[in-house]
C-alpha positions in Angstrom: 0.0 0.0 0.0 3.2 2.9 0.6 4.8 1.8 -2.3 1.2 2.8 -4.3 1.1 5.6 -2.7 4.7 6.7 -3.1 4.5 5.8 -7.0 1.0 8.0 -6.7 3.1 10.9 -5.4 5.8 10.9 -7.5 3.2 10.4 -10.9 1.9 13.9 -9.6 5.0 15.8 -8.8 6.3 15.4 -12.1 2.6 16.5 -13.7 2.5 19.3 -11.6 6.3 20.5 -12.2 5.4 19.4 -16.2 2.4 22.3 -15.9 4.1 25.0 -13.6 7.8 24.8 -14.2 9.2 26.0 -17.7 12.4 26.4 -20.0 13.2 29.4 -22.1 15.7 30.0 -24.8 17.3 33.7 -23.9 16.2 35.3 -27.6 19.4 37.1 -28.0 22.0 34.7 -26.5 20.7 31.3 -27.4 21.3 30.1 -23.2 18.4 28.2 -21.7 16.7 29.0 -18.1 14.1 27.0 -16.1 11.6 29.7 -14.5 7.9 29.2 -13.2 5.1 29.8 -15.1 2.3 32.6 -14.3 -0.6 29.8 -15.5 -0.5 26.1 -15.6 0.1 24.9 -19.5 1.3 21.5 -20.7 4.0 23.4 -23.0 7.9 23.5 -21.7 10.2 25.0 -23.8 9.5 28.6 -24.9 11.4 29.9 -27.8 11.3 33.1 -29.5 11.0 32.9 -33.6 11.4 36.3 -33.9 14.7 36.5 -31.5 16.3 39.9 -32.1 15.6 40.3 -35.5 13.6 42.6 -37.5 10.9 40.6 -38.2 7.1 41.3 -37.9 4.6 38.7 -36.1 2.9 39.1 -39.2 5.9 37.9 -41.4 5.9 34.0 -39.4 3.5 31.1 -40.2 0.4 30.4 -38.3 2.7 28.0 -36.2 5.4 30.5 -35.1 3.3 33.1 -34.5 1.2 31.2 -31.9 4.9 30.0 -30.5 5.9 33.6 -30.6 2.9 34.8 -28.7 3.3 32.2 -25.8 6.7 33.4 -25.7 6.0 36.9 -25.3 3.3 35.6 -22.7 5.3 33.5 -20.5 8.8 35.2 -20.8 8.9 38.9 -22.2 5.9 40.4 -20.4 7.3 38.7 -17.0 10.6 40.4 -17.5 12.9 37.4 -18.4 14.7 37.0 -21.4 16.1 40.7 -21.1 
């Protein structure tokens, strides 16, 4: 009966830490950092498609711009990546 309950436990630790605990890629320096998220989402690893270029959100496909906009969601608006 622990050892169900133990395996329980450890089954929800990692979902919770899958939802609430993220990685970004820095969008100037390409170096990766684990940070909280504000919202629980199954998505990990934030990236930036735009990075430092001079590109428009309206220049990416459908698919980068909705990667783009959870970036600037979950990173840029909370300060990181600066």
């Amino acid at each position: 009966m622990k050892r169900i309950v133990l395996v329980f436990s450890v089954v929800l630790l990692l979902v919770l830490g899958k939802f609430w605990i993220g990685i970004y890629e820095h969008d100037e320096f390409g170096s990766e950092h684990i940070f909280i998220k504000h919202r629980a989402i199954w998505k990990t690893y934030f990236y930036s498609p735009v990075g430092m270029s001079d590109l428009l959100i309206s220049d990416l496909t459908i698919e980068k711009q909705k990667e783009q906009i959870l970036f600037d969601e979950f990173v840029s608006s909370k300060g990181l990546s600066k």
